[in-house]
N, C-alpha and C positions, 0 to 999 in steps of 0.2 A: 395618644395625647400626653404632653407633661413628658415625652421622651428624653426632651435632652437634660431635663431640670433633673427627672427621677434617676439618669446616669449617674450624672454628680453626685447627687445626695448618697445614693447609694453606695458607689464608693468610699467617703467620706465615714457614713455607719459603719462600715464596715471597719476600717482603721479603726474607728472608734471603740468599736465593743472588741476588736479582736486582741487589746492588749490588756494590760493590768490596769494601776490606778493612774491616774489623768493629774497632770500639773497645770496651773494656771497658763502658763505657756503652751499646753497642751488644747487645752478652751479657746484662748486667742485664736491660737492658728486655726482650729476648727469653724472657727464664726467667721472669719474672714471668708473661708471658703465657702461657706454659707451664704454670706452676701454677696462674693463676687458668681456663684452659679445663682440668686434669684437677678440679680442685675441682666445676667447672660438671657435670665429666662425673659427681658425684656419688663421685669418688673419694676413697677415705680420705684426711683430714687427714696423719698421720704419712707414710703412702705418698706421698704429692705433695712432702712436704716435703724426703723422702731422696731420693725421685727429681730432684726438680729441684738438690738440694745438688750429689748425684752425677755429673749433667751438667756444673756451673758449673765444680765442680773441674778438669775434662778441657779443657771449652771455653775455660779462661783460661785455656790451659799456652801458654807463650810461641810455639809450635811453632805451634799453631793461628791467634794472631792477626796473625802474619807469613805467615802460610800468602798464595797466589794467591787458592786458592778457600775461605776461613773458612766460609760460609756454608754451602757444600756440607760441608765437617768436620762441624760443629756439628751439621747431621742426619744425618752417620753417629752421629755420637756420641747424638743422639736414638735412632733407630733399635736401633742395638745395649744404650741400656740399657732398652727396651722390652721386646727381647726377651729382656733378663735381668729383669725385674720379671714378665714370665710363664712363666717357669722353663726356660728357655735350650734345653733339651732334651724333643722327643717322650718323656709315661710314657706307655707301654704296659701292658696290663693284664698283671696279676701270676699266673700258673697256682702251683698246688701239684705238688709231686712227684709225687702219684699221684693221676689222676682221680678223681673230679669236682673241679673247683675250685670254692669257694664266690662268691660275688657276692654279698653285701646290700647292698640298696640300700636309702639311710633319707634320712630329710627330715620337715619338715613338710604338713600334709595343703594341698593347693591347688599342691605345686611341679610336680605332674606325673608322681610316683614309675611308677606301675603304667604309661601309655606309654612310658615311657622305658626300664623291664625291658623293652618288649616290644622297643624298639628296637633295644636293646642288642642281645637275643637274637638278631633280624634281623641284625645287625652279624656276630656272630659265625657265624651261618650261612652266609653270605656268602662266608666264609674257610673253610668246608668244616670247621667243627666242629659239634657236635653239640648244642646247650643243652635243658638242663630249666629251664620256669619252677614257680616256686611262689608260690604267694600264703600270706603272712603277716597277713594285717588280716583279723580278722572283725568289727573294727568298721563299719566304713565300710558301707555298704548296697548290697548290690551291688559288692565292692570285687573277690572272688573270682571270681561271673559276668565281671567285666570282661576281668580277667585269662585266663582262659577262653576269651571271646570272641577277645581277640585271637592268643591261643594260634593258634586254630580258623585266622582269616584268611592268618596267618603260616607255618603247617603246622608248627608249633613246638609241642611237647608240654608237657602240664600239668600238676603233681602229683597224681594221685588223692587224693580224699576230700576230708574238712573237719575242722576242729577247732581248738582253741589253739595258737598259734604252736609251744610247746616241746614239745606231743605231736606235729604234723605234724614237726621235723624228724628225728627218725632214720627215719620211715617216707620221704621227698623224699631222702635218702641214699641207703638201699637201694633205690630205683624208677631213681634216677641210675648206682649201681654197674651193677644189674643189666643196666640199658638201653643200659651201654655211653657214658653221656653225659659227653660234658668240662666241662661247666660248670652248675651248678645255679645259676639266677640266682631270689634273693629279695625279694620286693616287702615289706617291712615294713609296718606300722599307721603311720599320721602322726598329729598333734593339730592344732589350730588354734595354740600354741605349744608351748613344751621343757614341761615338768613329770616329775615325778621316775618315776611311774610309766612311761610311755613308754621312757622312757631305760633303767630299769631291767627293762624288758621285753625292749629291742632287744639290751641289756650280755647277760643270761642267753638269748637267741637267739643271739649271736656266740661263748659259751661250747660253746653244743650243736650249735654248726656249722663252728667252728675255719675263718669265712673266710679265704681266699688277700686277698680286698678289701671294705672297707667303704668304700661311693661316698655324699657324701653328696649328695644331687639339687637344687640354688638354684634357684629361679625368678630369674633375672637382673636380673627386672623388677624386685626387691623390694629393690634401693639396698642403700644402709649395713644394715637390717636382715637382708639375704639374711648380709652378713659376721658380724653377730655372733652370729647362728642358727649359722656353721659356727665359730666359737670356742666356742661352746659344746658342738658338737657333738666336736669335735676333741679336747675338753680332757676331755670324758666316755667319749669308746669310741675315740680315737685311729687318726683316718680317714686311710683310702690315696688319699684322692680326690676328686674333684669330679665331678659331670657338671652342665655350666649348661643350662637349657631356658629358650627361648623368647628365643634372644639375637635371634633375626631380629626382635623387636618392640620391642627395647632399644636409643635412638638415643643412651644416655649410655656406657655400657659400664662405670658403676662397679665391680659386682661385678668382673667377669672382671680388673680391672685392680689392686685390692685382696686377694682373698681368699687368691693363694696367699702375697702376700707380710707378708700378715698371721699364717697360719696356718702355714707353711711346707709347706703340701699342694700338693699338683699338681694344674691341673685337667686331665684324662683324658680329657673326651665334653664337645660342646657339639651341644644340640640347637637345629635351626637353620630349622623347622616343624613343623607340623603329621604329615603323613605318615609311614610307618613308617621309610622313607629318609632322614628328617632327619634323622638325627645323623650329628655327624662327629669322630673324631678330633680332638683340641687338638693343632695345632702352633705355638709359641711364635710362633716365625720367621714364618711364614704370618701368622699375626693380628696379629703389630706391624706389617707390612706393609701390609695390608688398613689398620688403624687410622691408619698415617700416607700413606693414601692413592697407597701404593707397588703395587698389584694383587696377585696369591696367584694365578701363573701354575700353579702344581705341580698348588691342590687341581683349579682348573679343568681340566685334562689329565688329573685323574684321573677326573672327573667325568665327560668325554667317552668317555674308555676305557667306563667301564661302561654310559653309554648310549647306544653307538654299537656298531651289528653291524661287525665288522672288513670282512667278505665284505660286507656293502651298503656300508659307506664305498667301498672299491675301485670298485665297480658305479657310486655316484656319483661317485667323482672321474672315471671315463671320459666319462659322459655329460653330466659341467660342463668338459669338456676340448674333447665334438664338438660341442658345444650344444647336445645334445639335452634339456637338464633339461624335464619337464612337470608341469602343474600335480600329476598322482598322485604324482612325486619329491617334490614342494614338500612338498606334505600330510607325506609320511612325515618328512620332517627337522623341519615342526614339530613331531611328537611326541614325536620320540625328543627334540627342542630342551626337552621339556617335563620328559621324564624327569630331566635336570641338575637341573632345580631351577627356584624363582621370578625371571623375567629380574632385575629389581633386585638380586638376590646376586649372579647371573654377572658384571654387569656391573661392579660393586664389585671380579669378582676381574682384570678388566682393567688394565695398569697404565696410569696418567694417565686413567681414566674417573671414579672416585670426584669430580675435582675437577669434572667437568662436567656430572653427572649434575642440578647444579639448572636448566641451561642447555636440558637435551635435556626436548622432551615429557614426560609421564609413561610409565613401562612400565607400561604397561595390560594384564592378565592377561586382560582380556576382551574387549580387541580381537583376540588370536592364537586366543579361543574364535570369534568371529563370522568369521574368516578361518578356522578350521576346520569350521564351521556353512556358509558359502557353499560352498568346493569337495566338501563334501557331496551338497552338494543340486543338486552336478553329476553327469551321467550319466559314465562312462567313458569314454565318444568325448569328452564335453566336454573332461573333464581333459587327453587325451592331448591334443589339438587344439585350444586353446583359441580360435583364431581363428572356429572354427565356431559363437561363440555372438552373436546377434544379439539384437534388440531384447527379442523376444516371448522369449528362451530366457532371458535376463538375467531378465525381470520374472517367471517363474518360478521363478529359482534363488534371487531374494532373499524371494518368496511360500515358497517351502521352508526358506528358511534365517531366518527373520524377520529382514531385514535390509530396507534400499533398494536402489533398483538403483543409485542412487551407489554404494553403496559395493564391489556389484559391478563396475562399470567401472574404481574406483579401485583392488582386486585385478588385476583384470587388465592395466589400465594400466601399477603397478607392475613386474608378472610380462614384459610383453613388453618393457619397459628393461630386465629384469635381464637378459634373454635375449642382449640386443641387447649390453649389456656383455660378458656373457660371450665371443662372437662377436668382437668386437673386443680382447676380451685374447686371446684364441688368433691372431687376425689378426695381432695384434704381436709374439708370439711367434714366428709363422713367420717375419716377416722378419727379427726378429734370427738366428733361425738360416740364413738365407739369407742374409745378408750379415755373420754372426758369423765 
């Protein structure tokens, strides 16, 4: 995400801090470049215009251009008004006084409404609440089944019945009360655009359901129009929120960098794949970061917490301590490696990788599948012992794994270096404590 914006910027830092002191003609030229890479990133006109004013003013103060380090100033001073144009502070979703809180979610039809309730619910389940979904659209064909469906996968329960939006909700009220549920999340009807009907469907749905939040859902992908979709939206039913989807395929980042400070809404959820797992939290700070190529150490560590067993991390730091890791170890860290998320995010949330990521291979999603496809189509003794595997045992495991047996010897090749390192940092660690 933010690829093409965080190439420029990064560039640009870089000229910046890698000379001495900065002349006001030095500043100019810099903010220009500034505004003509967020224009590029398809960012609002007015937004580009304040933001870069609002840097220039800070970046010209006498303080700064006497400063040792200007260069390095000028991107704090980028930085922090970043994370002031994506709203300085984590919202968190808003509960009501007394259960069930409401959640409608509205949008146009194509942004991804009905995944993203389901995500959402996920989300919340997660944190040990309890959500009811409902589906509102009986237009869409199959809009209800979907919703349904993914109820079923989630273990996330459903509204019973069918009907018109404004009779289904006092009955999705009472099934919530009753159920004990904290949160009734609503999938709305979408249109191909706004029209007066829709609007005035979703206004007398939010009247008979008194939401705690109305989220409205961008496709991110969808530029300046995703922004004036939520002016419109905002100015007709007076939304608590955003959720963007689909920023992981968004390499400009206009939306996310416009809408709230167009609308003055917060964005709340940015969905960031496919999977039921892909959403996350907006954190301002974290994404101006990521965007100017700074890493997002927090979300990664948090990402690790949940897909990493506490009791098997311990198990393997022992056994990358005695060098005993084997290929059945290896296996297991690439999965749970998988559960984080798609490598090109993680590594995004790295700091100083974003800038070298045009440098390095591609992350191939389906070379770590044929690395899991070969030690497959290893026996157990192979895994544990991998030296045991010879010519004829190779030309089987890549006959099993549809690979070559290159690419088997280039696994294990790899595997017995890493071994070999590991051995050798423990080696060097014993003599510093022996002569420590």
């Amino acid at each position: 995400m933010f690829e093409t914006l965080t190439e420029r910027l990064n560039g640009l830092f870089r000229r910046l801090t890698g000379g001495g002191r900065l002349s006001e003609k030095d500043i100019e030229e810099a903010l220009r470049e500034v505004r003509l890479a967020l224009l590029e990133a398809d960012v609002n006109l007015r937004v580009a215009r304040d933001f870069t004013a609002r840097v220039r003013e800070q970046a010209l103060a006498a303080e700064i251009l006497e400063s040792l380090t200007p260069g390095q100033q000028v991107v704090k001073i980028v930085h922090a008004e970043m994370v002031s144009l994506l709203g300085e502070t984590t919202a968190l979703l808003t509960s009501s006084f007394q259960p069930p809180s409401v959640v409608m979610l509205v949008g146009l039809q194509g942004s991804g409404k009905t995944t993203t309730t389901a995500k959402l619910a996920l989300h919340l389940k997660k944190q040990g609440q309890r959500p009811l979904l409902m589906s509102a659209d009986p237009y869409r064909p199959a809009a209800v089944e979907q919703l349904a469906v993914l109820g079923s996968q989630l273990d996330i329960p459903v509204v019973e019945g069918s009907g018109l939006p404004l009779e289904m909700a006092p009955k999705a009220l009472d099934q919530a009360q009753q159920g004990g549920h904290h949160w009734l999340l609503v999938d709305t009807a979408g249109r191909l655009h706004i029209d007066e009907q829709m609007m005035a469907e979703v206004r007398g749905l939010s009247q008979a359901l008194s939401p705690a939040e109305v989220l409205l859902v961008v496709d991110a992908m969808t530029g300046q129009d995703g922004v004036r979709v939520a002016e419109e939206f905002h100015n007709q039913m007076g939304l608590t929120g955003f959720i963007l989807t689909k920023l992981d395929g968004d390499a400009r980042g206009g939306v996310a960098l416009s809408v709230r400070a167009v609308t003055g809404v917060p964005i709340k959820f940015v969905g960031i794949g496919e999977k039921a797992e892909a959403l996350e939290p907006f954190h301002p700070d974290r994404m101006a970061s990521r965007i100017l190529g700074m890493g997002d150490v927090l979300t990664l560590i948090e990402k690790a917490e949940e897909a990493f067993d506490e009791k098997q991390a311990m198990e393997m730091e022992k056994k990358v301590r005695s060098g005993e890791l084997t290929l059945e170890d290896f296996l297991g860290q690439l999965q749970q490696l998988k559960k984080m998320g798609p490598l090109p995010q993680l590594m995004e949330m790295v700091p100083g990788m974003s800038g070298m990521m045009n440098k390095l291979p591609p992350m191939d999603e389906g070379k770590l599948k044929r690395v899991e496809a070969i030690i497959f189509s290893m026996t157990l003794e192979e895994r544990q012992h991998p030296q045991i595997i010879g010519g004829s045992r190779r030309r089987r495991i890549a006959r099993g794994s549809g690979t070559q047996p290159q690419e088997v010897n280039q696994l294990l090749n790899q595997f017995s270096q890493m071994q070999k390192l590991m051995k050798q940092v423990q080696k060097g660690r014993g003599l510093l404590k022996l002569f420590g």
